[in-house]
C-alpha positions in Angstrom: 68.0 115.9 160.3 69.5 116.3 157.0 68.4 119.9 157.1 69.9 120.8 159.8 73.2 119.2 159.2 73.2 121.4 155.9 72.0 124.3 158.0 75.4 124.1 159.8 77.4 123.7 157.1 76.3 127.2 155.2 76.6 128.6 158.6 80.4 127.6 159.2 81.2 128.5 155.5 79.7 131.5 155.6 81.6 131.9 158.8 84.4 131.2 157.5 84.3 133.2 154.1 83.4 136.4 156.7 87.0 135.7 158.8 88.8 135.0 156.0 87.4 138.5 154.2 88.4 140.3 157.2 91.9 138.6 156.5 92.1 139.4 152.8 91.2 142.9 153.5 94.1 143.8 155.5 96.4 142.6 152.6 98.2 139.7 154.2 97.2 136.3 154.4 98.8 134.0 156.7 99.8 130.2 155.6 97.6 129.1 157.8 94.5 131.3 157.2 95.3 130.4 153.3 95.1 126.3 154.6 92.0 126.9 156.1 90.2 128.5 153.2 91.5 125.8 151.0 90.3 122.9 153.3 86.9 124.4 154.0 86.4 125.2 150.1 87.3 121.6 149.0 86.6 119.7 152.1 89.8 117.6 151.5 92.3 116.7 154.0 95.4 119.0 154.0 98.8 116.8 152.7 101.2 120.0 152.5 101.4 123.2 152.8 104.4 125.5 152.3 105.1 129.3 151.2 107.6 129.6 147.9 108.8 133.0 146.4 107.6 132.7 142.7 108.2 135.4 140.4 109.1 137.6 143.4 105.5 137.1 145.1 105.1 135.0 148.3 102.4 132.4 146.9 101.1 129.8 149.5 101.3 126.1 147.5 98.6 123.5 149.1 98.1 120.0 148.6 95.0 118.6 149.2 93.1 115.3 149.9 89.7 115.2 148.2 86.8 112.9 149.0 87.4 111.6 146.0 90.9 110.3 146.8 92.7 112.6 144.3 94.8 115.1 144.9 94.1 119.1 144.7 97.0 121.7 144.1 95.8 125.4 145.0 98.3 128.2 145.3 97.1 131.3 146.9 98.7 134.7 146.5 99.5 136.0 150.0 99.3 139.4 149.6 96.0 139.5 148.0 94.4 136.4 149.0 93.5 134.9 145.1 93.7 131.8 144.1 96.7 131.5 141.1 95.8 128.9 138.3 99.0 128.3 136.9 102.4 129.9 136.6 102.1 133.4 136.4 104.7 132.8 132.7 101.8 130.3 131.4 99.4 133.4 131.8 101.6 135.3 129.5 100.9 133.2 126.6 
């Protein structure tokens, strides 16, 4: 039973990795499609999610729930559909 449960898993990642490509490859990715990747890559429950202008990109800013009970920032650029780690001025340094 336990192999078949993790069967399904790998198949709804991988599932969701292909729509998500599909998404990243046409350049724009939606609040929502951003939400989805972070939820099914951590597997936490969504708190917030909201779109900010920083350093004149549109960067998607999620909150997450983990398992764990802590909470997961992830900011995804949503043009290109990477994750950011940091402030783009930290990077600088």
């Amino acid at each position: 039973m336990m192999r078949k449960t993790r069967w399904i898993q790998h198949g709804i990642l991988l599932l969701s990795l292909f729509l998500m490509g599909s998404a990243f490859a046409r350049g724009d990715v939606s609040l929502d499609e951003a939400v989805e990747s972070a939820r099914s890559r951590t597997g936490g429950r969504v708190i917030s999610a909201e779109t900010q202008e920083w350093d004149g990109k549109q960067v998607h800013h999620i909150r997450l729930l983990t398992k764990e009970g802590k909470v997961k920032r992830i900011k995804i650029d949503s043009k290109s559909g990477r994750r950011l780690k940091g402030h783009p001025r930290q990077r600088d340094r």
